[in-house]
N, C-alpha and C positions, 0 to 999 in steps of 0.2 A: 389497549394494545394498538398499535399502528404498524404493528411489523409487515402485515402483507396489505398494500395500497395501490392502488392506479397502477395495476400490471406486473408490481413485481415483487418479490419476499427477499425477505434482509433477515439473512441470521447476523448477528454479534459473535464477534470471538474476541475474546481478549487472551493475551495471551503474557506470562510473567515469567520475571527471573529475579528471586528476593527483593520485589515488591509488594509482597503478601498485601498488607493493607490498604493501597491503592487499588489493586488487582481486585481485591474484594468488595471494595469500595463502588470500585465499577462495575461490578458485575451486578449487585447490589441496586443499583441507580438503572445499566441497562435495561435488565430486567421487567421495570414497568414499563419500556416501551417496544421492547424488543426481545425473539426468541436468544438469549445470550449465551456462552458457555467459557469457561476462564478452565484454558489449558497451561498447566505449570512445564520449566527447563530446570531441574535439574536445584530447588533453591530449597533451602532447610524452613520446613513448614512448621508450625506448630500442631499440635493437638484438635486444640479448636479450631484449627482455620481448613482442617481438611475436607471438613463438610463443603465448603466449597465449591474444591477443584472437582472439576469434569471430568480431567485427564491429568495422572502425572508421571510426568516422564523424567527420564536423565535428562540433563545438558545436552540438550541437541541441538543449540544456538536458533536463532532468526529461520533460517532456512529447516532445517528440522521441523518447529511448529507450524511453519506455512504448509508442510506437507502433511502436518496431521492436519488441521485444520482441510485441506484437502480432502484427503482420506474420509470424514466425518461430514463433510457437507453435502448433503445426500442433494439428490437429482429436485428432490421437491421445492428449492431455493434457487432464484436467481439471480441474488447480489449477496456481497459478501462484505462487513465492516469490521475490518482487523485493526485492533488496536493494541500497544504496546503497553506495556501496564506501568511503564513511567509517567505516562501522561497524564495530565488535570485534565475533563472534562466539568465546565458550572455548569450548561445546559444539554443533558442528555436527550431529554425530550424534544428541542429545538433540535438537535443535530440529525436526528431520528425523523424528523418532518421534514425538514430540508432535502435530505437525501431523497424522500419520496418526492418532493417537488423537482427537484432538479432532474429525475432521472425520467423525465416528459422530455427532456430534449437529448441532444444525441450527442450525452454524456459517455466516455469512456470511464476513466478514470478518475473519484474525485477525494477532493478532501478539504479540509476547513483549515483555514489561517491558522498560523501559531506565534507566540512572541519567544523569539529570541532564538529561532531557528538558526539551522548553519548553512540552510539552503535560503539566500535574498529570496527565492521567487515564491517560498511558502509562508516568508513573513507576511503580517497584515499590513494593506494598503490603502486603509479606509477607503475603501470603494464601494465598499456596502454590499457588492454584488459576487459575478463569478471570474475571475479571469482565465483568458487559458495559457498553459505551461507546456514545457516539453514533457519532465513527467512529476509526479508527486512523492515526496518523501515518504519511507514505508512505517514510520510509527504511528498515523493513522490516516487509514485511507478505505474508498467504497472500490471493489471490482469488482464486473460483472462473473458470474461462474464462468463462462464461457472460455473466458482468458485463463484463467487460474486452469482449464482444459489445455490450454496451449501453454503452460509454463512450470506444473505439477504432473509428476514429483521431481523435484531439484535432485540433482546429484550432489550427495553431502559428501564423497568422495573429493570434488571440484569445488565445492562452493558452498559451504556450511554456515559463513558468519553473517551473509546476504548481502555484501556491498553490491550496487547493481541491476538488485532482482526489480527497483523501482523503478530506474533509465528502462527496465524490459516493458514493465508495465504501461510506461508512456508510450514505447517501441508498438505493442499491442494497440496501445488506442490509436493512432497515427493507421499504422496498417491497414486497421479495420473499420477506417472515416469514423473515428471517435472523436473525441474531444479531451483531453486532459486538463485539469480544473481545480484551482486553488478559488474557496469561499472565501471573501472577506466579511461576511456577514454573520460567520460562526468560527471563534477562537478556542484553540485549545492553546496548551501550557505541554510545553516538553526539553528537559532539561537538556546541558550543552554535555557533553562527554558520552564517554559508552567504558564498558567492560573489556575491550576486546583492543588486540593489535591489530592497529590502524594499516603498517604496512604489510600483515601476514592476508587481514581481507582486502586488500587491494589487488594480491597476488591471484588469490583463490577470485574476484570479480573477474581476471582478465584471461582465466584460465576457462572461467564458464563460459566467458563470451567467444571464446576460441573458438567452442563449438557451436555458435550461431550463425547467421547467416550473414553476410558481406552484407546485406541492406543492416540487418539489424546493429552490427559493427558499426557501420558509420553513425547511426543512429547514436549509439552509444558514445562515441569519440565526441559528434557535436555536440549530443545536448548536455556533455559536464562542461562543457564551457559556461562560464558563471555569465556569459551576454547572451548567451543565446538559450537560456533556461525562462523566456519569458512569451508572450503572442510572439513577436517577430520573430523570435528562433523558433517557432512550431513552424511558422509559415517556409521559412527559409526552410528547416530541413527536411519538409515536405516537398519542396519545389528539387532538393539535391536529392532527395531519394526516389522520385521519381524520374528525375533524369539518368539515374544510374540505371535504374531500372531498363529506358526505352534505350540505351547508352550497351548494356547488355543482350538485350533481345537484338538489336542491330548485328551485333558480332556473331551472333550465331549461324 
Protein backbone atom coordinates (compact mmCIF):
# COMPACT_ATOMS: atom_id res chain seq x y z
CA UNK A 1 0.00 0.00 0.00
CA UNK A 2 1.32 3.56 -0.63
CA UNK A 3 -1.74 5.25 0.37
CA UNK A 4 -0.19 7.32 3.18
CA UNK A 5 3.42 8.73 2.07
CA UNK A 6 5.80 11.74 2.62
CA UNK A 7 3.10 13.68 4.65
CA UNK A 8 0.01 13.13 3.17
CA UNK A 9 -3.06 10.17 2.89
CA UNK A 10 -4.95 9.65 -0.41
CA UNK A 11 -8.25 8.03 -0.06
CA UNK A 12 -9.70 7.01 -3.80
CA UNK A 13 -13.32 7.46 -4.67
CA UNK A 14 -14.62 6.54 -7.66
CA UNK A 15 -17.58 7.32 -8.31
CA UNK A 16 -20.26 5.62 -11.30
CA UNK A 17 -23.40 6.06 -13.30
CA UNK A 18 -24.09 2.58 -15.34
CA UNK A 19 -20.45 1.98 -15.62
CA UNK A 20 -20.77 -0.99 -13.41
CA UNK A 21 -17.81 -2.82 -14.86
CA UNK A 22 -15.25 -0.20 -15.26
CA UNK A 23 -16.40 1.31 -11.78
CA UNK A 24 -15.38 -2.11 -10.56
CA UNK A 25 -12.74 -2.59 -12.40
CA UNK A 26 -11.28 0.36 -10.80
CA UNK A 27 -11.83 -0.02 -7.64
CA UNK A 28 -10.58 -3.57 -8.04
CA UNK A 29 -6.99 -2.14 -9.47
CA UNK A 30 -7.24 1.03 -6.81
CA UNK A 31 -7.40 -0.96 -4.11
CA UNK A 32 -3.88 -2.53 -4.11
CA UNK A 33 -2.52 0.87 -3.94
CA UNK A 34 -4.83 2.86 -2.22
CA UNK A 35 -7.62 3.14 0.58
CA UNK A 36 -10.55 3.27 -2.31
CA UNK A 37 -14.32 3.24 -2.18
CA UNK A 38 -16.71 3.14 -5.61
CA UNK A 39 -20.00 5.28 -4.75
CA UNK A 40 -22.98 4.64 -7.20
CA UNK A 41 -25.77 7.60 -8.94
CA UNK A 42 -28.57 6.30 -9.42
CA UNK A 43 -27.54 3.09 -12.34
CA UNK A 44 -29.39 -0.38 -12.57
CA UNK A 45 -26.76 -2.64 -10.73
CA UNK A 46 -26.87 -6.25 -10.87
CA UNK A 47 -26.88 -8.87 -8.12
CA UNK A 48 -23.41 -9.59 -8.20
CA UNK A 49 -22.00 -6.44 -8.64
CA UNK A 50 -23.53 -5.00 -5.34
CA UNK A 51 -20.83 -6.42 -3.32
CA UNK A 52 -19.01 -3.75 -4.55
CA UNK A 53 -20.61 -0.49 -4.02
CA UNK A 54 -19.65 1.38 -0.81
CA UNK A 55 -22.54 3.66 -1.32
CA UNK A 56 -25.73 3.75 -3.37
CA UNK A 57 -27.58 6.40 -3.99
CA UNK A 58 -30.30 7.84 -6.41
CA UNK A 59 -29.21 9.91 -9.32
CA UNK A 60 -27.77 12.66 -7.62
CA UNK A 61 -25.58 13.75 -10.70
CA UNK A 62 -21.61 14.92 -10.45
CA UNK A 63 -22.25 17.40 -7.76
CA UNK A 64 -24.46 15.01 -5.49
CA UNK A 65 -21.40 12.49 -5.33
CA UNK A 66 -18.85 15.16 -4.75
CA UNK A 67 -20.85 15.97 -1.65
CA UNK A 68 -20.99 12.40 -0.44
CA UNK A 69 -17.68 11.87 -1.06
CA UNK A 70 -17.37 14.96 1.22
CA UNK A 71 -19.61 13.82 3.78
CA UNK A 72 -17.44 10.42 4.00
CA UNK A 73 -13.89 11.75 4.00
CA UNK A 74 -13.16 11.73 7.42
CA UNK A 75 -10.69 14.39 9.02
CA UNK A 76 -7.87 11.45 8.96
CA UNK A 77 -7.20 12.19 5.09
CA UNK A 78 -5.46 14.80 3.40
CA UNK A 79 -5.87 14.46 -0.31
CA UNK A 80 -8.48 13.19 -2.18
CA UNK A 81 -8.37 11.28 -5.92
CA UNK A 82 -11.82 11.43 -7.47
CA UNK A 83 -12.45 9.69 -10.33
CA UNK A 84 -15.27 9.29 -12.70
CA UNK A 85 -15.92 5.66 -13.62
CA UNK A 86 -15.83 6.35 -17.52
CA UNK A 87 -12.35 6.51 -17.24
CA UNK A 88 -9.37 3.83 -18.41
CA UNK A 89 -6.79 3.96 -15.94
CA UNK A 90 -3.35 1.10 -17.40
CA UNK A 91 -1.24 2.23 -14.53
CA UNK A 92 -2.93 2.68 -11.26
CA UNK A 93 0.03 1.98 -9.22
CA UNK A 94 2.20 4.61 -11.24
CA UNK A 95 -0.69 7.13 -10.77
CA UNK A 96 -0.85 6.38 -7.13
CA UNK A 97 3.20 7.14 -6.83
CA UNK A 98 3.15 10.10 -8.83
CA UNK A 99 0.54 11.76 -6.79
CA UNK A 100 2.67 11.13 -3.70
CA UNK A 101 5.74 12.57 -5.53
CA UNK A 102 4.30 15.41 -6.76
CA UNK A 103 2.46 16.71 -3.80
CA UNK A 104 6.50 17.72 -2.37
CA UNK A 105 5.90 20.58 -4.14
CA UNK A 106 3.27 23.35 -3.87
CA UNK A 107 0.73 21.49 -5.79
CA UNK A 108 -2.85 22.57 -5.62
CA UNK A 109 -4.75 20.79 -7.89
CA UNK A 110 -3.58 17.87 -10.02
CA UNK A 111 -4.29 15.38 -12.56
CA UNK A 112 -2.73 13.12 -15.32
CA UNK A 113 -3.07 13.70 -19.16
CA UNK A 114 -5.83 12.18 -21.15
CA UNK A 115 -6.25 11.42 -24.86
CA UNK A 116 -8.96 13.04 -26.60
CA UNK A 117 -10.00 15.38 -24.01
CA UNK A 118 -12.46 18.38 -24.88
CA UNK A 119 -10.36 20.48 -22.73
CA UNK A 120 -6.57 21.25 -25.19
CA UNK A 121 -4.84 21.85 -21.93
CA UNK A 122 -5.56 18.28 -20.42
CA UNK A 123 -4.49 16.65 -23.53
CA UNK A 124 -0.98 14.97 -23.41
CA UNK A 125 2.01 16.98 -24.57
CA UNK A 126 4.71 14.64 -24.45
CA UNK A 127 6.44 16.61 -22.14
CA UNK A 128 7.03 13.99 -19.90
CA UNK A 129 6.64 16.24 -16.91
CA UNK A 130 4.00 18.56 -15.06
CA UNK A 131 2.60 21.63 -16.71
CA UNK A 132 0.62 24.18 -14.93
CA UNK A 133 -3.12 25.13 -16.14
CA UNK A 134 -5.75 27.45 -14.84
CA UNK A 135 -7.73 24.49 -13.68
CA UNK A 136 -8.11 20.62 -14.23
CA UNK A 137 -10.94 18.71 -15.74
CA UNK A 138 -13.15 17.01 -12.93
CA UNK A 139 -13.24 13.27 -14.28
CA UNK A 140 -10.08 12.80 -12.60
CA UNK A 141 -8.24 14.72 -10.49
CA UNK A 142 -6.14 14.90 -6.75
CA UNK A 143 -7.65 17.83 -4.19
CA UNK A 144 -6.25 18.56 -1.21
CA UNK A 145 -9.26 18.25 1.76
CA UNK A 146 -8.80 21.51 2.46
CA UNK A 147 -10.47 22.92 -0.68
CA UNK A 148 -13.19 20.52 -0.97
CA UNK A 149 -13.69 22.50 3.03
CA UNK A 150 -14.08 25.71 1.00
CA UNK A 151 -16.38 24.28 -1.87
CA UNK A 152 -18.61 21.18 -0.10
CA UNK A 153 -21.49 20.82 0.19
CA UNK A 154 -22.63 22.22 -3.31
CA UNK A 155 -26.14 23.37 -3.64
CA UNK A 156 -27.78 20.81 -5.80
CA UNK A 157 -30.72 23.27 -5.58
CA UNK A 158 -28.09 25.64 -8.01
CA UNK A 159 -25.91 23.23 -9.35
CA UNK A 160 -26.36 19.68 -9.61
CA UNK A 161 -24.70 18.47 -12.99
CA UNK A 162 -21.26 20.16 -11.96
CA UNK A 163 -20.28 22.35 -14.88
CA UNK A 164 -17.73 24.64 -13.31
CA UNK A 165 -17.10 23.14 -9.97
CA UNK A 166 -13.41 22.39 -11.70
CA UNK A 167 -12.75 26.33 -13.00
CA UNK A 168 -13.55 26.64 -8.87
CA UNK A 169 -11.15 24.12 -8.13
CA UNK A 170 -8.41 26.00 -10.09
CA UNK A 171 -10.01 29.31 -8.59
CA UNK A 172 -8.92 27.59 -5.15
CA UNK A 173 -5.41 26.68 -5.98
CA UNK A 174 -4.65 30.22 -7.59
CA UNK A 175 -6.06 31.85 -4.11
CA UNK A 176 -4.38 29.74 -2.05
CA UNK A 177 -0.54 30.21 -3.97
CA UNK A 178 -1.09 26.61 -5.38
CA UNK A 179 -0.41 25.30 -8.50
CA UNK A 180 -2.84 23.66 -10.97
CA UNK A 181 -1.17 20.75 -12.87
CA UNK A 182 -1.78 18.67 -15.80
CA UNK A 183 0.93 15.31 -15.80
CA UNK A 184 2.04 14.39 -19.07
CA UNK A 185 3.82 11.59 -17.66
CA UNK A 186 0.67 9.69 -16.62
CA UNK A 187 -2.29 9.18 -19.25
CA UNK A 188 -5.74 8.26 -18.63
CA UNK A 189 -8.52 7.40 -21.31
CA UNK A 190 -11.95 9.40 -20.91
CA UNK A 191 -14.56 9.27 -23.46
CA UNK A 192 -15.95 12.52 -25.51
CA UNK A 193 -19.87 13.02 -24.74
CA UNK A 194 -21.77 13.01 -21.36
CA UNK A 195 -25.34 12.04 -20.27
CA UNK A 196 -26.68 15.22 -19.54
CA UNK A 197 -27.88 18.67 -21.23
CA UNK A 198 -25.27 20.71 -22.12
CA UNK A 199 -27.31 23.97 -22.08
CA UNK A 200 -29.45 23.06 -18.91
CA UNK A 201 -25.65 22.61 -16.88
CA UNK A 202 -24.35 25.68 -18.27
CA UNK A 203 -27.35 27.49 -16.80
CA UNK A 204 -27.17 25.71 -13.36
CA UNK A 205 -22.73 26.69 -13.67
CA UNK A 206 -23.70 30.38 -13.90
CA UNK A 207 -26.20 30.37 -11.35
CA UNK A 208 -23.76 28.76 -8.79
CA UNK A 209 -21.09 31.10 -9.72
CA UNK A 210 -23.61 34.08 -9.09
CA UNK A 211 -23.12 33.27 -5.64
CA UNK A 212 -19.33 33.54 -5.60
CA UNK A 213 -17.28 36.10 -5.32
CA UNK A 214 -16.35 38.94 -8.07
CA UNK A 215 -12.57 37.71 -7.80
CA UNK A 216 -13.76 34.14 -8.24
CA UNK A 217 -16.12 35.28 -11.24
CA UNK A 218 -13.59 36.65 -13.25
CA UNK A 219 -11.59 33.71 -12.47
CA UNK A 220 -14.13 31.79 -14.01
CA UNK A 221 -14.99 34.06 -17.19
CA UNK A 222 -10.96 33.84 -17.97
CA UNK A 223 -9.95 30.82 -17.45
CA UNK A 224 -12.83 29.10 -19.98
CA UNK A 225 -11.13 30.97 -22.57
CA UNK A 226 -9.60 28.05 -24.58
CA UNK A 227 -5.98 30.53 -24.62
CA UNK A 228 -5.87 31.27 -21.55
CA UNK A 229 -6.37 27.54 -20.03
CA UNK A 230 -2.60 27.02 -20.15
CA UNK A 231 0.97 28.55 -17.96
CA UNK A 232 0.32 32.01 -19.52
CA UNK A 233 -3.28 32.36 -18.70
CA UNK A 234 -2.46 31.14 -14.94
CA UNK A 235 0.01 33.83 -14.90
CA UNK A 236 -2.07 36.53 -16.54
CA UNK A 237 -5.10 35.79 -14.52
CA UNK A 238 -3.11 35.97 -11.45
CA UNK A 239 -1.54 39.21 -12.24
CA UNK A 240 -5.82 40.53 -13.09
CA UNK A 241 -6.88 39.26 -10.09
CA UNK A 242 -4.77 40.54 -8.01
CA UNK A 243 -4.95 43.85 -9.50
CA UNK A 244 -8.76 43.77 -8.97
CA UNK A 245 -8.06 43.04 -5.78
CA UNK A 246 -5.41 46.14 -4.74
CA UNK A 247 -8.05 48.08 -7.47
CA UNK A 248 -10.84 47.29 -4.63
CA UNK A 249 -9.11 47.74 -1.40
CA UNK A 250 -8.23 51.41 -3.10
CA UNK A 251 -11.92 52.33 -3.36
CA UNK A 252 -12.75 51.57 -0.03
Amino acid sequence: MVGNQNGIKLKTVIVNHNCNKNAILLKKKFSLFSEALLIDSGSDIEESEIVYFDFRLDNVYYNGLLNKTYEILSDDYTHLLFITSDVTVHDCEGLISRIHEVYQKDIGVYAPSAKHSTHSQMNNHETLGLRKVTFTEGFCFVTPKTFLNQICPIDLSLNKIGHGVDIYFGYLSMVNKKFAVVDDKIIVNHPHGSGYNDKEARVQRDNWFRTKSKQARLFHYLASLDFLKNAFGFYLILFLMNFVSVKKVENL
